[in-house]
SETOR-429602 format. One record per atom (N, C-alpha, C): residue number from 1; atom name; x, y, z. Coordinates in Angstrom, 3 decimals. Layout:
// residues N
{site NUM; "CA"; {X; Y; Z}}
...
END
This chain:
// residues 62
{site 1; "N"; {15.812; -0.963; -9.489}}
{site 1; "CA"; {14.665; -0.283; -8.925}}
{site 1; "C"; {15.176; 0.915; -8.125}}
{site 2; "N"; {14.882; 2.078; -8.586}}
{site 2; "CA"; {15.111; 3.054; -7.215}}
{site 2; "C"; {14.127; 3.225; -6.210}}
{site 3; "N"; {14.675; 4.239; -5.179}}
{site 3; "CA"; {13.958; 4.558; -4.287}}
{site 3; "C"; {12.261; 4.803; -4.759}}
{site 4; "N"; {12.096; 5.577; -5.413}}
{site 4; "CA"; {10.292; 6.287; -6.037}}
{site 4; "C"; {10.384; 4.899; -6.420}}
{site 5; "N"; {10.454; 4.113; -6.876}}
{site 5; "CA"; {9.605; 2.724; -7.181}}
{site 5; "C"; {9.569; 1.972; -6.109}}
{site 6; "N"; {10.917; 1.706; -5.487}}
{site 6; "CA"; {10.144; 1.140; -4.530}}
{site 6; "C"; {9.557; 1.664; -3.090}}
{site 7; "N"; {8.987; 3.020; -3.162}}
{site 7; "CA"; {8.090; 3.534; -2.011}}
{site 7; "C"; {7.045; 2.907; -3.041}}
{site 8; "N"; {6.540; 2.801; -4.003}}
{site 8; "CA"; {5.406; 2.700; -4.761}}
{site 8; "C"; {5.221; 1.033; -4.325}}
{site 9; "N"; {6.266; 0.004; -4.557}}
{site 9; "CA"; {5.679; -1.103; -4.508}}
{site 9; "C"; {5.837; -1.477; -3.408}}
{site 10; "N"; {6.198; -0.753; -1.990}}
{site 10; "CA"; {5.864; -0.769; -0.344}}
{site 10; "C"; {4.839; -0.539; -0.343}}
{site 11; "N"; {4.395; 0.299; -0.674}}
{site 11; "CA"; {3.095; 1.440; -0.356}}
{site 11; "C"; {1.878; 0.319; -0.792}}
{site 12; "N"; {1.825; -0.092; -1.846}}
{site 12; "CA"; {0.856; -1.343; -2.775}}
{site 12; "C"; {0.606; -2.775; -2.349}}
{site 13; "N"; {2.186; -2.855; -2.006}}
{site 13; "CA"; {2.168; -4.220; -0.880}}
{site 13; "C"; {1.297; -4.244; 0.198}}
{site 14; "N"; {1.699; -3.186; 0.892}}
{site 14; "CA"; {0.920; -3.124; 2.304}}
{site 14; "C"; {-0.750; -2.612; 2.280}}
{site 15; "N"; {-0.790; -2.235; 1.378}}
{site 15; "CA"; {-2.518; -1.710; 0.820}}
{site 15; "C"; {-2.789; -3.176; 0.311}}
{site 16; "N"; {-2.405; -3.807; -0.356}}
{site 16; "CA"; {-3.019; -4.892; -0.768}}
{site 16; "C"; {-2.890; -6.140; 0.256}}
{site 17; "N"; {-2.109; -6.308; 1.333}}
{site 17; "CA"; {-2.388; -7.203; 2.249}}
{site 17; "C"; {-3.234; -6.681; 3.329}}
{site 18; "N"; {-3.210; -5.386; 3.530}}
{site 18; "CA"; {-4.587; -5.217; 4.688}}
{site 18; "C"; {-5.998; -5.223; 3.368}}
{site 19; "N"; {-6.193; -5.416; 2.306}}
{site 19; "CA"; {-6.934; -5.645; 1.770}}
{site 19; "C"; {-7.653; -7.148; 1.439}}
{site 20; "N"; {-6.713; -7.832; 1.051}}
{site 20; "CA"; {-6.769; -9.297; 0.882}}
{site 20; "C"; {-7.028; -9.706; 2.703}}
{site 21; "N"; {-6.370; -9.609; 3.760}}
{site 21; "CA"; {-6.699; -10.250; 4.725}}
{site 21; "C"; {-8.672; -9.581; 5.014}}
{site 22; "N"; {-8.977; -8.345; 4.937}}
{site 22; "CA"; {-10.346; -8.034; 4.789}}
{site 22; "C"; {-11.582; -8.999; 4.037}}
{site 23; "N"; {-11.035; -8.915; 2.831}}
{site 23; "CA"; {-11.530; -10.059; 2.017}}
{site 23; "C"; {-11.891; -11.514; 2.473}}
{site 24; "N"; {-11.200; -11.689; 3.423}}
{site 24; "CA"; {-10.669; -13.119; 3.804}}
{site 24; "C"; {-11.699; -13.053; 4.877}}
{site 25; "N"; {-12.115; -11.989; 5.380}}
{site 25; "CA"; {-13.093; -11.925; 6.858}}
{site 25; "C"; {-12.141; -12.086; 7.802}}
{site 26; "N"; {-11.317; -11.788; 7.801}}
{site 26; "CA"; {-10.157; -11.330; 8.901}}
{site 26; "C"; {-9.983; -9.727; 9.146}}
{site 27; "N"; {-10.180; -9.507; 10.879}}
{site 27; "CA"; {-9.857; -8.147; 11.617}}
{site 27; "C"; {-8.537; -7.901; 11.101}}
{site 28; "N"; {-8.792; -6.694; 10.358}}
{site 28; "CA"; {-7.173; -6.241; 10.298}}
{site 28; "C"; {-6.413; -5.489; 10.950}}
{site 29; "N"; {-5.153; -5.790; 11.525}}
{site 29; "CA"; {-4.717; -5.231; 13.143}}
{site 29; "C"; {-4.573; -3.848; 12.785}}
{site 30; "N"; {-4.658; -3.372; 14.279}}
{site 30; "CA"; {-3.678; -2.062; 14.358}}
{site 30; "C"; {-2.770; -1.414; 13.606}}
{site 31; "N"; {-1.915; -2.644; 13.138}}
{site 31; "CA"; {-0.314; -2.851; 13.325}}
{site 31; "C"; {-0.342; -2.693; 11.894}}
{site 32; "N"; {-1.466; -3.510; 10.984}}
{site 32; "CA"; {-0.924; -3.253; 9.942}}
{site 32; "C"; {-1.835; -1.968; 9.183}}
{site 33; "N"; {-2.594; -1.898; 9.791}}
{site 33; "CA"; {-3.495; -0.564; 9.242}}
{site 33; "C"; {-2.043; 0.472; 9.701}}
{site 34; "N"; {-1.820; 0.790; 10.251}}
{site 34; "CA"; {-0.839; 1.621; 10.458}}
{site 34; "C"; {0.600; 1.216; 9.189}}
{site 35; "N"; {1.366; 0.376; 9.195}}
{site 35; "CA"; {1.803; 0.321; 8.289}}
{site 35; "C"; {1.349; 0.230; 6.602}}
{site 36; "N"; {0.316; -0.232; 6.685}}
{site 36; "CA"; {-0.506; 1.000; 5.465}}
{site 36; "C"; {-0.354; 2.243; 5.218}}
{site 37; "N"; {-0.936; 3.244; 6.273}}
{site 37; "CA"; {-0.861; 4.378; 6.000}}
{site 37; "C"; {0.350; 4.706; 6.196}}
{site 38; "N"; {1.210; 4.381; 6.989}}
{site 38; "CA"; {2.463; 4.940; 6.698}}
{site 38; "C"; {3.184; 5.006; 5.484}}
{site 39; "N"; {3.395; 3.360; 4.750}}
{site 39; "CA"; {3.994; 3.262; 3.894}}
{site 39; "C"; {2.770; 4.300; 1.937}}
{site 40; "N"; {1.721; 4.463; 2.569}}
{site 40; "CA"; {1.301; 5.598; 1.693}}
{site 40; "C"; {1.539; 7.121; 1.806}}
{site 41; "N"; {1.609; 7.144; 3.101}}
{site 41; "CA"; {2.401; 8.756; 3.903}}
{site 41; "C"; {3.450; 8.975; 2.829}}
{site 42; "N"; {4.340; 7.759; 3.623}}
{site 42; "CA"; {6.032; 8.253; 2.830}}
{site 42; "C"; {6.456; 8.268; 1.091}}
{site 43; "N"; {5.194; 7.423; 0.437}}
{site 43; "CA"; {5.048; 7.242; -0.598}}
{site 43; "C"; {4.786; 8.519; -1.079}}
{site 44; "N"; {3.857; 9.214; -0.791}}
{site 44; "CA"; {2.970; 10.500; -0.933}}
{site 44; "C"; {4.301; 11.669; -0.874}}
{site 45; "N"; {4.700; 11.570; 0.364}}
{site 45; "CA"; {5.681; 12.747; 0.805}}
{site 45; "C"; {7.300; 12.751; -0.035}}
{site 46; "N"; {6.952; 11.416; -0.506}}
{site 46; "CA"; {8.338; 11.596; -1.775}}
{site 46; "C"; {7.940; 11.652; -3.109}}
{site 47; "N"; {6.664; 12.324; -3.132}}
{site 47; "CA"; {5.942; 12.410; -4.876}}
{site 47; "C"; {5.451; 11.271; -5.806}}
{site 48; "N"; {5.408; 10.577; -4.941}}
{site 48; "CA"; {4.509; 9.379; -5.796}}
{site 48; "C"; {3.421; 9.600; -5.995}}
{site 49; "N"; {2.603; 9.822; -6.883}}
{site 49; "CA"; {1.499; 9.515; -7.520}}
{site 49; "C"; {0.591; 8.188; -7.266}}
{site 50; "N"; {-0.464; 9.085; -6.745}}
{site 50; "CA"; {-1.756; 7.664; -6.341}}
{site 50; "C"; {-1.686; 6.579; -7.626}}
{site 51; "N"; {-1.351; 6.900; -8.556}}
{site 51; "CA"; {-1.465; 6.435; -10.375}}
{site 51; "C"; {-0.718; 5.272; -9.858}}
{site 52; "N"; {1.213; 5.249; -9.773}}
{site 52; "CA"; {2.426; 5.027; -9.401}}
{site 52; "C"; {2.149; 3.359; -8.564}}
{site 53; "N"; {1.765; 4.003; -7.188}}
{site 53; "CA"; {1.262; 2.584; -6.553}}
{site 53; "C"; {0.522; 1.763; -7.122}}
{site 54; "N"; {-1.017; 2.467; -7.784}}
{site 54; "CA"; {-2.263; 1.592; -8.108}}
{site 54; "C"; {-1.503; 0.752; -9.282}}
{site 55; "N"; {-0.153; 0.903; -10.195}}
{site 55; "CA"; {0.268; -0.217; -10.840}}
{site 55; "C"; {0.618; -1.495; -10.341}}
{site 56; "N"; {1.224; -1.357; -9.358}}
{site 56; "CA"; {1.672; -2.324; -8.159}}
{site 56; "C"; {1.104; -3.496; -7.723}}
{site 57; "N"; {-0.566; -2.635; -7.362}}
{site 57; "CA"; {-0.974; -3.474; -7.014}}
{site 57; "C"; {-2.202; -4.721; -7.092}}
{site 58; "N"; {-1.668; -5.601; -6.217}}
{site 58; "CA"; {-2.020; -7.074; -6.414}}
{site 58; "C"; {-4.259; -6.918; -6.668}}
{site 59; "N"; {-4.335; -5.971; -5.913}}
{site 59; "CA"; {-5.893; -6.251; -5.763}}
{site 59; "C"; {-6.625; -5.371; -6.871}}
{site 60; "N"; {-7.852; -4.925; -7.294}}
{site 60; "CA"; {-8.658; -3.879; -7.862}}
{site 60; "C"; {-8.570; -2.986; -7.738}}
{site 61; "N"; {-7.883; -1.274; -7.781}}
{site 61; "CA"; {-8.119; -0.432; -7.073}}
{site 61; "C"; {-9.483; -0.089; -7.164}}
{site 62; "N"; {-9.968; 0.508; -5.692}}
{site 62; "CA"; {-11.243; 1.268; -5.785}}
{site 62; "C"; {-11.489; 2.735; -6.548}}
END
């Protein structure tokens, strides 16, 4: 796996667990809403493609 894949399956991970805990009717913290967007920031800022992650991940994309 290199680096561009795995910002993609960070980036998907963390989108799909502040997603699934939502689902669940659970407040989703601070802490990880922020590591969301981060790990899509850095995803973004090293040329990943919105496409790239949405393979990744575990939930539906919207």
């Amino acid at each position: 796996m290199d680096h561009h894949e795995h910002l993609a399956r960070q980036a998907a991970g963390a989108v799909d667990d502040a997603i699934e805990a939502h689902e669940r009717g659970e407040k989703v913290s601070p802490v990880d809403a922020a590591i969301a967007q981060a790990s899509l920031r850095a995803a973004r800022e090293a040329g990943v493609h919105p496409h790239e992650v949405n393979q990744y991940r575990r939930t539906e994309p919207a």
